[in-house]
C-alpha beads as a LAMMPS data file, in Angstrom:
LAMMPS data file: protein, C-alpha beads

58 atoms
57 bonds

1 atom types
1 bond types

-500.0 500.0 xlo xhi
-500.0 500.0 ylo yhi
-500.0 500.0 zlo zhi

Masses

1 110.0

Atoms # bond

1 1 1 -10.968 0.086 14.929
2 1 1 -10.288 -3.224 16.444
3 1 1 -7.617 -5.061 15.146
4 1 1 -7.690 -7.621 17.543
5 1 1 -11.086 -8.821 16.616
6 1 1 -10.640 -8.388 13.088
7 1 1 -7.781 -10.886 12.958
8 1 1 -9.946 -13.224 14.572
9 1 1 -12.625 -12.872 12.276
10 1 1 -10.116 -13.764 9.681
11 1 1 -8.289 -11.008 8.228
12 1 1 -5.071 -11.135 7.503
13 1 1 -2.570 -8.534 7.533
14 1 1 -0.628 -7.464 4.500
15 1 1 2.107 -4.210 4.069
16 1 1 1.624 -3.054 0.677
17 1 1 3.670 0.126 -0.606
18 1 1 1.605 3.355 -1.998
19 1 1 3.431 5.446 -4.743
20 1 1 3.121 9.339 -4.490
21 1 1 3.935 11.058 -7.975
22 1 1 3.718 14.670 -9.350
23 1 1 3.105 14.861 -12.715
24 1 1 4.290 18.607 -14.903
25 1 1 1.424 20.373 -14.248
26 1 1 1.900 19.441 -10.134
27 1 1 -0.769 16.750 -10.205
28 1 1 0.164 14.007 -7.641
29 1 1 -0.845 10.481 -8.785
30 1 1 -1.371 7.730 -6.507
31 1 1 -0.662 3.913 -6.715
32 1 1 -0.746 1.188 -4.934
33 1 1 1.794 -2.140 -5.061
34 1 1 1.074 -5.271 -3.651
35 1 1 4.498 -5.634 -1.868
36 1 1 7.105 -2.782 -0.972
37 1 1 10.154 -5.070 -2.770
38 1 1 7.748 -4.803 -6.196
39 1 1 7.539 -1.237 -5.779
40 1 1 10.851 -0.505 -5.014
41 1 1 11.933 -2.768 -7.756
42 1 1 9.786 0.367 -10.549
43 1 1 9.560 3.537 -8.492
44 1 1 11.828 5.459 -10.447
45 1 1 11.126 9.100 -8.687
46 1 1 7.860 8.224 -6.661
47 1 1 7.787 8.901 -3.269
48 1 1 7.215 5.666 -1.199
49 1 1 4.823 5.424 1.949
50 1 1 4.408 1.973 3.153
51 1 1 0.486 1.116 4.395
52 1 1 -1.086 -1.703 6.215
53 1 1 -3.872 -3.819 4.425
54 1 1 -6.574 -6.109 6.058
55 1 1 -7.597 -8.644 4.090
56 1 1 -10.265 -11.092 4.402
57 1 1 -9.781 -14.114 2.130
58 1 1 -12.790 -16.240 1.742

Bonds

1 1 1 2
2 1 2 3
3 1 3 4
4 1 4 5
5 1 5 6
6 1 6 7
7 1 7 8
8 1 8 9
9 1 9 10
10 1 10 11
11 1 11 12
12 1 12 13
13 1 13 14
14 1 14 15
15 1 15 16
16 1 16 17
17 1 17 18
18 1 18 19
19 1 19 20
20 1 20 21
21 1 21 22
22 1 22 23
23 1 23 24
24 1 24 25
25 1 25 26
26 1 26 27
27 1 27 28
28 1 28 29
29 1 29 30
30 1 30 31
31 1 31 32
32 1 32 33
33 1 33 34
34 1 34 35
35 1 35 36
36 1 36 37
37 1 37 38
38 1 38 39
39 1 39 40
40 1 40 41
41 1 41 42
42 1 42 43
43 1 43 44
44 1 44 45
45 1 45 46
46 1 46 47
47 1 47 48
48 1 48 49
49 1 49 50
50 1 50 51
51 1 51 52
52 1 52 53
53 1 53 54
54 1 54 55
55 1 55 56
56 1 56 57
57 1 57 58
């Protein structure tokens, strides 16, 4: 993966937060929130991991 060149070609590069939740049964559901300060703001017992996005915005 080139980063470098995919910047150039426009991307942009975004954090966004990804929820990791067990339901009863042991299930994990997974979400993901545009910015980390949303999710934290309605994680209640998630389990937070923080990603990187590329974006290209035409």
């Amino acid at each position: 993966m080139d980063i470098k060149e995919m910047l150039k070609a426009g991307f942009v590069k975004k954090q966004v937060a990804i929820l990791i939740d067990k339901d009863r049964n042991g299930k994990e559901h997974i979400v993901v929130i545009d910015t980390p300060e949303h999710a934290k703001a309605y994680k209640g017992s998630a389990a937070m991991r923080l990603a990187t996005m590329y974006v290209k915005e035409d």
